[in-house]
Every structure is written in structure tokens, then in C-alpha cells.
C-alpha positions in Angstrom: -18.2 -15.7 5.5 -15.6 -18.5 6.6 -12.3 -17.0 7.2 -10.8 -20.1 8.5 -9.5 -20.3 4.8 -7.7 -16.9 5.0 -5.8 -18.5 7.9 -5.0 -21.3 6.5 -3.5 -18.7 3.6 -1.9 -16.3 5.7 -0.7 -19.2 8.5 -1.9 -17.5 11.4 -4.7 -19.5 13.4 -6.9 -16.4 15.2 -7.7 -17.0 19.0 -10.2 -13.8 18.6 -11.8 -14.8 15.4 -14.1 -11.4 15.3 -10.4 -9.1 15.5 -10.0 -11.0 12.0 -13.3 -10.3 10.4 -12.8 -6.8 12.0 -9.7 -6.4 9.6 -11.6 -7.4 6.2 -14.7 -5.1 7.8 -14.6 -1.4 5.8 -16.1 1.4 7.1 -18.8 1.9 4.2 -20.1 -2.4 5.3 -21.3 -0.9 8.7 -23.5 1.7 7.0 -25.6 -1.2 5.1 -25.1 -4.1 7.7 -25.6 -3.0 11.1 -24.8 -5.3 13.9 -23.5 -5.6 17.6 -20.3 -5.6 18.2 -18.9 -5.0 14.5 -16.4 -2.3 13.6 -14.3 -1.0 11.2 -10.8 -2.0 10.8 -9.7 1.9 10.5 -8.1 1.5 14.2 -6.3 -1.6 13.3 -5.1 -0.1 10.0 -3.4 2.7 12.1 -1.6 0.1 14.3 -0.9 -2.3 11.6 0.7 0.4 9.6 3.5 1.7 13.0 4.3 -2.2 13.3 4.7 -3.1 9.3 7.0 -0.2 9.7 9.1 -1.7 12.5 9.2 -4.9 10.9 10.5 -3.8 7.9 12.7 -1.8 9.0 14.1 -3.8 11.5 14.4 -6.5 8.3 16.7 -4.1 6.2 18.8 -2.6 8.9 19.6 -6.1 9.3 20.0 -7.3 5.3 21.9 -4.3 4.5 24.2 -3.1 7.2 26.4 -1.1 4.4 23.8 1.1 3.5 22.9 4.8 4.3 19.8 5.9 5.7 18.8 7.6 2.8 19.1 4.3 0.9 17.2 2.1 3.4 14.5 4.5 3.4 13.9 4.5 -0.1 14.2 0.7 0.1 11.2 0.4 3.3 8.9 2.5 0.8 9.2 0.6 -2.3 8.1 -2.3 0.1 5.3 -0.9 1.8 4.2 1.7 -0.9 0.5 0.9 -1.7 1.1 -0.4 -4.8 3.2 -3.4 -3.4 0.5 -3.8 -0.6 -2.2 -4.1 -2.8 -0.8 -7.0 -4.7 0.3 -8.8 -1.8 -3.2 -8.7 -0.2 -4.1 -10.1 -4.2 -2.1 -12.7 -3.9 -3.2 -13.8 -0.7 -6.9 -13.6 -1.8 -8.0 -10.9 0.3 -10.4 -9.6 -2.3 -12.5 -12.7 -1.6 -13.0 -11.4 2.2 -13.2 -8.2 2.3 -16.7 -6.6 3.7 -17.8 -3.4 1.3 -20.6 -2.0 0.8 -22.6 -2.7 -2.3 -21.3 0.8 -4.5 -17.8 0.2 -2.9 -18.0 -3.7 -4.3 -18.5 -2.6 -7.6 -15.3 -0.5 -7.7 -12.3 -2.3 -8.7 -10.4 0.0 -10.1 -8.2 2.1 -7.9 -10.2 2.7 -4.8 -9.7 -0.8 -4.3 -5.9 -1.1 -4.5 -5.9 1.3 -1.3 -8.6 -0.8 -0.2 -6.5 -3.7 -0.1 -3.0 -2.0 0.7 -5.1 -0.5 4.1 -6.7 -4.3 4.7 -3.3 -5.6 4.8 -2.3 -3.3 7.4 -5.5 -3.8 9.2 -4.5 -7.8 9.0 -1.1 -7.0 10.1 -2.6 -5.4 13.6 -5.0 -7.7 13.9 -2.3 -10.5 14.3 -0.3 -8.1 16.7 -3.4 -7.9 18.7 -4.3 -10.9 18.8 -1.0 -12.8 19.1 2.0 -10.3 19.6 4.5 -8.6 17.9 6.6 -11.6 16.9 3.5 -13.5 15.0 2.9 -10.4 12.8 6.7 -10.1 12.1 6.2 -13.8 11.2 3.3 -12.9 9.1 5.2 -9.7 7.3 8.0 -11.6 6.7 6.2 -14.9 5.1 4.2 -12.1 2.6 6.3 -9.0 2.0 10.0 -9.8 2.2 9.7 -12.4 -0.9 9.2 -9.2 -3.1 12.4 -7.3 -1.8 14.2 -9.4 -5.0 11.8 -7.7 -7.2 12.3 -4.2 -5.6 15.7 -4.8 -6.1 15.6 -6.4 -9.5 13.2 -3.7 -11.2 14.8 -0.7 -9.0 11.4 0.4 -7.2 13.2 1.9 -4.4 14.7 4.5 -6.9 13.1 8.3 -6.4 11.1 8.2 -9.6 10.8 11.8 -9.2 14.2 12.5 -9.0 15.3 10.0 -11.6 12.5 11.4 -14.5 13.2 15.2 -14.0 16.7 14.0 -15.3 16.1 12.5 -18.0 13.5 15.6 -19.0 16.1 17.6 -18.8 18.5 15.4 -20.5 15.8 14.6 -23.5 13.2 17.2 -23.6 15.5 19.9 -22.1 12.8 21.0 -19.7 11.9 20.6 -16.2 8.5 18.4 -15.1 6.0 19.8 -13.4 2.8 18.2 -11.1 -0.4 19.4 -10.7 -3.3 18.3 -8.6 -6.2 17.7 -10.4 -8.2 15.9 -8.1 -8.8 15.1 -4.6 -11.7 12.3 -3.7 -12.5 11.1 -0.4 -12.7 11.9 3.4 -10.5 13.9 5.2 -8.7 10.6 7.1 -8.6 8.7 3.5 -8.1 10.9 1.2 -6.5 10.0 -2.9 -5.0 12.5 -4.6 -4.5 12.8 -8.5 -2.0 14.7 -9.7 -0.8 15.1 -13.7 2.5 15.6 -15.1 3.5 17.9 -17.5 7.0 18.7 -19.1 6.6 22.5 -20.6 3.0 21.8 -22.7 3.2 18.2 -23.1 1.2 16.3 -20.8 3.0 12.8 -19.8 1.1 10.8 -17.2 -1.3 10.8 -14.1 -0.9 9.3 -10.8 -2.9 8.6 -7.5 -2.0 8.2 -3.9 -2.3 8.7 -0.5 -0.5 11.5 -0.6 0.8 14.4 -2.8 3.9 12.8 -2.8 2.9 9.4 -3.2 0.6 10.4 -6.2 3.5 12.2 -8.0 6.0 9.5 -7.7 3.3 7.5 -9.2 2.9 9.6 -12.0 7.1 10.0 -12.5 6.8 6.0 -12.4 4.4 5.5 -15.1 6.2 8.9 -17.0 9.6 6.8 -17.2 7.6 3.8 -18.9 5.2 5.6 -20.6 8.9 7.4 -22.4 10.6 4.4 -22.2 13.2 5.8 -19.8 
């Protein structure tokens, strides 16, 4: 596979060209395609993920120097939420690089968001590695920090959570509640279902990497699926 192309896309030109192909390289590739030398990008999604944070948050302390911590917390999530991740690491074409095995090529659905949210990471230390911290500030700033008008725009960095339990109270004079319905995966990359209920009336389900994560997804799609 040529990932000079990706390069070109993401603008960063690789002096280790196997650290790149190490970040498009998931685990479940290694069990069909042996080889010397190749590994996962698990590692470099762990240190991608510390140095997105940094980066983003260095970016909002800056934007925003009027707001609480509270807010700009709420604010670094909407941006580096999974969701958001995913479709950046669409738009850059990542799909078109990524290493699976054959079963995990087959899945588009939402194993491969999380795919792509943890590939971008895995990109993001692979730059930091390969080039420093300022090149994959460079890199986070050029993809991500485009989308802060839209987090803005549509609100993401509300807590969905917070903001549908009020209007169930306000319209359906009840309280929600979440339950875990499923939990697929290993123990280091595990996706959590959970569904949401307000008294008998089933509303939504959401996924993430995280109890949390998954019920905020399932208050997001609760307030559109209620038109709230």
C-alpha cells in the first residue's frame, strides 16, 4: 500500500515511513499477515491520545480565556469525542489505509468509527514520534480545529445528559434512565451499549468507549430522536 498519498493529505512528509504504516496497522491485521518488524498501532494510540489532549487544550485555553474550566472541558470533548474523530479520519481518507483483518474489513458500521477515531490518535503519535511535538500540533490543528465552528454552531459541547433529563422532566414529567445492554470487545477496547428509557418508554441506544461516553450518546440521539 502507498501511503505517500496520505502524506500528501495529512501534509506531514514521514522520515520513518514504517511508524506511519504502524499507525493504519490494527491489531486483528497481525493475526492474518504476519511479518518482521510489524506492529500494532495500540502503543501509539495511547500516546497520540495524552498529546491530542495537550494540543487541544492548549488551543482553547488560548481561544477562550473568559471561560471556566467546566466549560472548556466540555468544549475539549465535543472535539475529541469519537464521533468527531471518526469523521475527521473520513475526511482525510483514512478508511482507504487502514490494515484490518478480513472479518474486521467487512464491518463498517460502528466498530469502525472507533476504528478510525483510535487510527487518528495512532496518526497523531506517530507524527510526534517521528517529528516532535510541534509537527503533530501542526497536524491537529490543520484537521480538528476547523470543526470547533461546528461544535459551537450545533452546541456539541453541551452535556446531553444533563440537558435531556430536563426536558423529560419538563415534557414527560419523569426522570431517564440508562441501562447497559451490551458490552463487546476486549478488556483494553471495550464498546459499551447502553438504552434509554424515560419510565416504560424506550427512547434511544448509544455506544462508546465508555459508560459515559455511550449514554451521552444515547441522550444525543434521545434529544433528536424527540425533537428537543
Amino acid at each position: 500500500m502507498d501511503f505517500s498519498k496520505i502524506e500528501k493529505r495529512i501534509k506531514v512528509e514521514f522520515k520513518d515511513k514504517d511508524l506511519l504504516k504502524q499507525a493504519f496497522t490494527h491489531r486483528s491485521y497481525l493475526n492474518e499477515n504476519r511479518a518482521p518488524g510489524l506492529e500494532h498501532n495500540e502503543r501509539l494510540e495511547f500516546l497520540g491520545d495524552a498529546v491530542l489532549e495537550l494540543s487541544v487544550t492548549d488551543y482553547l485555553f488560548k481561544k477562550f480565556p473568559a471561560k471556566p474550566e467546566g466549560e472548556l472541558t466540555a468544549l475539549r470533548s465535543a472535539l475529541v469525542n469519537s464521533v468527531m474523530l471518526a469523521n475527521v479520519s473520513t475526511e482525510l481518507g483514512f478508511n482507504e489505509y487502514l490494515l484490518l483483518s478480513r472479518g474486521e474489513a467487512k464491518d463498517v458500521g460502528r466498530a469502525r468509527q472507533y476504528i478510525l477515531a483510535n487510527t487518528f490518535e495512532s496518526v497523531v503519535g506517530a507524527i510526534y514520534m517521528d517529528a516532535g511535538y510541534k509537527a503533530a500540533d501542526e497536524f491537529i490543528h490543520l484537521a480538528l480545529m476547523p470543526h470547533m465552528k461546528e461544535v459551537e454552531e450545533k452546541k456539541l459541547w453541551l452535556d446531553a445528559k444533563s440537558y435531556f433529563q430536563e426536558k423529560a422532566q419538563e415534557f414527560l414529567g419523569s426522570t431517564p434512565t440508562y441501562k447497559t445492554i451490551k458490552e463487546t470487545g476486549p478488556d483494553h477496547d471495550k464498546i459499551f451499549t447502553v438504552s434509554l428509557h424515560v419510565g416504560d418508554l424506550f427512547i434511544s441506544e448509544g455506544t462508546g468507549k465508555s459508560k459515559q461516553e455511550a449514554e451521552q450518546d444515547a441522550a444525543r440521539k434521545g434529544l433528536e430522536a424527540r425533537g428537543w
